[in-house]
N, C-alpha and C positions, 0 to 999 in steps of 0.2 A: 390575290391582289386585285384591287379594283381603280383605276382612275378615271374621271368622269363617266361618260356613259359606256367603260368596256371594264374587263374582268375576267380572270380566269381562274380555276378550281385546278390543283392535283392532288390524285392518292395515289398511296404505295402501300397499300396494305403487305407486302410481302410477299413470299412463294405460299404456294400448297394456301390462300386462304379460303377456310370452306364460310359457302355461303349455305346453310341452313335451309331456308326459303326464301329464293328469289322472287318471288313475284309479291307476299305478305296478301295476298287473297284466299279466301275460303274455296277449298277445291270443290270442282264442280261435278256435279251427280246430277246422271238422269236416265228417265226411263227409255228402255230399246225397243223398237216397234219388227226391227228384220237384221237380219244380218245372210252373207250369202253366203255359198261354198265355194271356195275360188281362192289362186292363190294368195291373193291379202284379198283375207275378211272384209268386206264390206258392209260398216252398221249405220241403221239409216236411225235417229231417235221418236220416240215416239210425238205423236202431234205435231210432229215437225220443229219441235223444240229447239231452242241453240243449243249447241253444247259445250260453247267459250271454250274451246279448244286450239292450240295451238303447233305446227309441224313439232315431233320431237317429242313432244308430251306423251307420258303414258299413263293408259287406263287398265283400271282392274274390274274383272267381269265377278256381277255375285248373281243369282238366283233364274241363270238362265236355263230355259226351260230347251229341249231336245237336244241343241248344242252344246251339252253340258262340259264339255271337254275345256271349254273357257274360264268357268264359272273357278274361282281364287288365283288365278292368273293376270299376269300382266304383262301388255306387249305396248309398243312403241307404237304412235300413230303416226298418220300425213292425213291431213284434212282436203277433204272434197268440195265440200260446201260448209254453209253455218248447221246443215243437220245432218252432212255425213261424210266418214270418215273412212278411211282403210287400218287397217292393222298388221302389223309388222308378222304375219302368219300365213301360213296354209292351211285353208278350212276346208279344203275340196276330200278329204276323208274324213272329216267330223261328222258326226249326227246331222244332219239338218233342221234345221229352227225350228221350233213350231210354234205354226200361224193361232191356233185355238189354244186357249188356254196360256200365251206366251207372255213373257214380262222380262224380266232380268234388267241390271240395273250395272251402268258403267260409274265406275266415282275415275275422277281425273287424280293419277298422281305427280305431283311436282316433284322429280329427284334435287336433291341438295346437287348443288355445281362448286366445283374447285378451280380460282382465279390463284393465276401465276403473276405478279404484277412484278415491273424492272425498275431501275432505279430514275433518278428525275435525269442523269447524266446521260442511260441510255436510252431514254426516250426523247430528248434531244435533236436526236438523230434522224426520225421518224416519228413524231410522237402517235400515241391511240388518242381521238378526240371523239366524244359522242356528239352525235349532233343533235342540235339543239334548235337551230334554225331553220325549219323547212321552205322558206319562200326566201330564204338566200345561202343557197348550199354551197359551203367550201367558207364563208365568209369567217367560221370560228378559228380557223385555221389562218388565215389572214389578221385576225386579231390577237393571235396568240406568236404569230411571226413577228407581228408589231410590237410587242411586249420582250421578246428575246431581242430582240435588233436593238429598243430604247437600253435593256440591261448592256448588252455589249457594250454601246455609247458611252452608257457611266461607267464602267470595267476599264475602260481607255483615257479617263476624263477624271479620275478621284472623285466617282461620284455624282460627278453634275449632274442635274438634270439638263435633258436636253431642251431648247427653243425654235420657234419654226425657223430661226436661223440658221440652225443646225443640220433643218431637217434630212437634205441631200446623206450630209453625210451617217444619217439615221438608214435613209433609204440606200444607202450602200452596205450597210452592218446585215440591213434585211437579206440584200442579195447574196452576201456570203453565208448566210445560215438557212435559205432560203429551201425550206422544206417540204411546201406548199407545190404538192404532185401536180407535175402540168399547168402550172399555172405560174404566172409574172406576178411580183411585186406587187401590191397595191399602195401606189405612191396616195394614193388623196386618203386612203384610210388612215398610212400611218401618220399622216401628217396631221388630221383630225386627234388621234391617239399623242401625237408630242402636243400640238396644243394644249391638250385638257389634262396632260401626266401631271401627277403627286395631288389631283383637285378631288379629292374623297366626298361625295354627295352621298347624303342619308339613305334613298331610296336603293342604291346600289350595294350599299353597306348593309343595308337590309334584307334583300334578297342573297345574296353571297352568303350575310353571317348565317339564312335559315337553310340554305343548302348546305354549306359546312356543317353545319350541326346534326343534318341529318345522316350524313357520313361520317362523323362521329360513333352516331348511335348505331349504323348499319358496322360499324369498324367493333363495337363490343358488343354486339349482339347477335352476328351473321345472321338477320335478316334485310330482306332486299338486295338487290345487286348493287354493287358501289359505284362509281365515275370510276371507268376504265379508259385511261387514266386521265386524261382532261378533259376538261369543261371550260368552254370560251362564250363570252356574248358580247355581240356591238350593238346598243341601243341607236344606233346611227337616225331611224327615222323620229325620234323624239329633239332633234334638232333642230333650231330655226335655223331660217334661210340667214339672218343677222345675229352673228353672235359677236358684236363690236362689243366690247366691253374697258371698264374702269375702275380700276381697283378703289378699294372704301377702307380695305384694313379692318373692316369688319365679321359679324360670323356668318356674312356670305356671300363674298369675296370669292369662294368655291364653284359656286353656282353661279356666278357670273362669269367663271372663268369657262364655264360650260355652256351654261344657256344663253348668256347677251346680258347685256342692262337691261334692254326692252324688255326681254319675258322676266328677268326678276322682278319689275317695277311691276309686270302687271300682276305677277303670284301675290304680293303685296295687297293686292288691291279685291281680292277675286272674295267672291259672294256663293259661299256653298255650304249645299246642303246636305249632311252626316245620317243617314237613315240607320243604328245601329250601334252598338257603341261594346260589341261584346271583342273576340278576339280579333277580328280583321278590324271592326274601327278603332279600337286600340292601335296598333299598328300604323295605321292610317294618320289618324290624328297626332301621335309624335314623327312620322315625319312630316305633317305640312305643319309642324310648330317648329321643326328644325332648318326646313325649306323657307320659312317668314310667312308662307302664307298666311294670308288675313290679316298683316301686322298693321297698313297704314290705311291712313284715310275711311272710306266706307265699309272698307273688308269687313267679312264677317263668316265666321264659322257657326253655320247651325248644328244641333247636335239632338237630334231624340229618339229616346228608348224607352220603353215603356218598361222595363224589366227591372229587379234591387240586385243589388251585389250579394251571391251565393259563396259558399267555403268554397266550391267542385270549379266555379269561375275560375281561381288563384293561380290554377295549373298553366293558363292560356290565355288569360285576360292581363296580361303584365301591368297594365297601371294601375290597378288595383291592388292591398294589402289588406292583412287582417281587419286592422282598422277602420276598416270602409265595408265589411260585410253587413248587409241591409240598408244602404244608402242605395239611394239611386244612379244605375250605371251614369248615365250623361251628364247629371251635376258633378260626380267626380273625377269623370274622364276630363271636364272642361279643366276644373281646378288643375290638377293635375298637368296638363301641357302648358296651362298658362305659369306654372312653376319650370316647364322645361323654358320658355321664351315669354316674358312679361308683356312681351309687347302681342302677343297676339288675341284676338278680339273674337268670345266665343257667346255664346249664348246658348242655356240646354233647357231641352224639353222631356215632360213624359207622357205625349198624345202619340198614339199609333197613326200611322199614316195608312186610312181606309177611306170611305165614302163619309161615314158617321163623321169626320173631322174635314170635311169639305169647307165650311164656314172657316177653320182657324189656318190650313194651309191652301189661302185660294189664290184669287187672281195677283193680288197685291204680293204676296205673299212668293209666288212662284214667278211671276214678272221681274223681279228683283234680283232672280237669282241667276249666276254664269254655269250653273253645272251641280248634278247631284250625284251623289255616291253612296249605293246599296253595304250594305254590311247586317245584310237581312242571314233569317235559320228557315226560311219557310217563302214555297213558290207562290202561296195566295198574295203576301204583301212585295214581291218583287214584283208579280205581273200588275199589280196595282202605281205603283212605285214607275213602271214603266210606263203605263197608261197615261199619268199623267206628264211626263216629259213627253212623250211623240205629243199630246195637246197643245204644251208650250212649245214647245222645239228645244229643249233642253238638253244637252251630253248629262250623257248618263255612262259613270263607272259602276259596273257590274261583278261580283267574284265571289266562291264560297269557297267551302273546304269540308273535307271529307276524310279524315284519317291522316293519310300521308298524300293523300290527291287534292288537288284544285284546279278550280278554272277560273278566269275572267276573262271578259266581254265591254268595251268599249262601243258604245252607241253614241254615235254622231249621228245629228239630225242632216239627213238630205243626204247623207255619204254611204250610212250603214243599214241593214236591219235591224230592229229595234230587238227587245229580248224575246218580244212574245211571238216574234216571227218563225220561230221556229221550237221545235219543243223535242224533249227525248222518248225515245219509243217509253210505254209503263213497263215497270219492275216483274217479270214474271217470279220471282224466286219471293220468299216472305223472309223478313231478315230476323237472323239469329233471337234476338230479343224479343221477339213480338214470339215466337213460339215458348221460349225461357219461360219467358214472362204475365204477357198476355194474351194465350190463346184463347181467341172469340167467336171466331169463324168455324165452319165445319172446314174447313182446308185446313187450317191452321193444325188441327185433332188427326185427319190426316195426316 
């Protein structure tokens, strides 16, 4: 259930259900430089290697050399550092290592895990909530009390939704079900939570419906570990300080019952720039057609990609269909939204955003605009992309995706670190495909 900027997730997948592979990563192997005699083994890896290990995890030893007694075995670890670990053994009567000539090689195994999950009745009581929030801890659990406390309300009411006139008696439903270990009531939360109840906005609707879904898929295909058992989120800091508002009777009337008149008027009006147009600015792009963005006045959505619409796109580019395979992503991303909301105001391009196009997106160009947004596949054109917003002083939205991972990065001028301020250590491992596929390298052969 989601109402303006809160929402919560349950599973019940059942008793006894087995998770396959929790983690959905490639286990990790590497080479052993020592290991000691002593009662837990101590193995240090070679070159000082990671070994993406974690307490619990167990490895199996193959081609070790003196301490052979390891070698098709597998024992349970506890990690020391990122390059060494203990093992759940006694190796103070084994062979001893050997330094000359030594190598042998640990692969990580992942055992399948078996989740017991209870019904929604007896979680209730106690519920399991992961958290989700690390720079406001306990706060999902406060949003998910605020959500039992508003159902009670309507349970006693035939329904009603509740109003901030109500709200006391919201914040007393809270204190009788009031589950929140060690902790009071948070009256100004739930009172934000009744303001905004039954007001369904895009962006929440969309993140919720892509976590559902992945639990879905983790629910028929035991991989990953599932929401044991809830999942809460309070967008509370995406709130203005004024959310005086006036209903229109229109399609966003929602959003104004959340954000104010003020920030509606001004989403209306906002001047941005779309660097991408494949599966995250898809995404992107119907919701600020469904938020109004760019609808009145000056607004205006840029939109360029230099890329055509592929068959392999269809899977993950959702505004695109058959029909549109070899057109250019940005001309039919714009069509496209402006069929979800006519009134919104796009314009597409297919110049890449490098130095070589410094004349077509320049001073004028970038002066103009309140905010850009990355939906880039490659770190060249993001640190470029970024370059030129700390120039102008531009906000810059940042975010990829990798599988079933992702991140994004919010760059405020004067507030934040820009993207290129920081960077991630390089890949020691060569990923699956480039060996498949195309091995170039003498490591690669290796």
């Amino acid at each position: 259930e989601t109402s303006g900027v809160f929402g919560y997730i349950f599973d019940d997948f059942g008793n006894n259900f087995l998770v396959n592979d929790p983690r959905g990563e490639i286990p990790s192997r590497f080479m052993i430089e020592f290991i000691t005699n002593s009662e837990q083994g101590i193995v240090t890896c070679a070159e000082r290697a990671n070994h993406n290990l974690t307490d619990g995890d167990y490895v199996k030893f193959e081609e070790v050399s003196g301490m052979t007694e390891l070698n098709g075995n597998s024992y349970k670890i506890t990690v020391i550092d990122a390059f060494r670990f203990k093992i759940d053994c006694d190796t103070t009567k084994f062979h001893p290592y050997k330094l000359v000539g030594s190598g042998g090689y640990g692969n990580q195994i992942i055992p399948p895990k078996t989740l017991n999950f209870t019904t929604f009745e007896e979680q209730l009581k106690d519920p399991q909530i992961v958290d989700s929030d690390y720079c406001n801890f306990g706060r999902d659990r406060k949003v998910l009390l605020g959500f039992f406390a508003i159902h009670k309300y309507m349970d006693a009411n035939n329904g009603k939704y509740p109003t901030l006139s109500n709200v006391k008696e919201v914040i007393s439903m809270a204190n009788k079900v009031n589950f929140a270990t060690n902790s009071d009531v948070d009256e100004e939360l739930i009172s934000l939570l009744v303001s905004e109840y039954g007001a369904v906005i895009s962006p929440m609707a969309a993140i919720f419906g892509g976590i559902v879904g992945q639990e879905v898929l983790k629910s028929l295909s035991g991989k990953f570990l599932p929401i044991v058992q809830f999942f809460a989120l309070g967008y509370i800091e995406s709130l203005p300080p004024d959310t005086t508002y006036t209903l229109k009777n229109d399609r966003y009337d929602n959003y104004r019952i959340v954000f104010g008149d003020a920030q509606q008027e001004r989403m209306t009006t906002l001047k941005y720039f779309l660097i991408g147009a494949g599966a995250i600015g898809c995404e992107i792009l119907k919701n600020w057609a469904m938020m109004g963005v760019s609808t009145q006045n000056e607004g205006l959505i840029t939109v360029t990609d230099m890329d055509r619409i592929e068959k392999s796109n269809l899977a993950r580019q959702f505004l695109f269909r058959d029909k549109d395979i070899g057109k250019n992503k940005s001309e039919v991303a714009c069509q496209v939204i402006t069929g979800m909301n006519k009134n919104v105001k796009t314009v597409a391009y297919t110049k890449p955003l490098e130095e070589k196009t410094r004349d077509f997106y320049n001073d004028i160009f970038y002066l103009s605009l309140d905010g850009v947004c990355n939906a880039l596949d490659n770190i060249q054109s993001r640190l470029f992309s970024d370059k030129m917003c700390v120039y102008y002083r531009k906000p810059l939205l940042e975010s990829g995706t990798l599988g079933a991972k992702a991140n994004f990065q919010m760059v405020v001028p004067g507030l934040t670190e820009s993207y290129a301020s920081s960077a991630d250590p390089p890949e020691k491992t060569i990923p699956q495909c480039t060996l498949h596929n195309f091995p170039s390298n003498i490591d690669h052969c290796c």
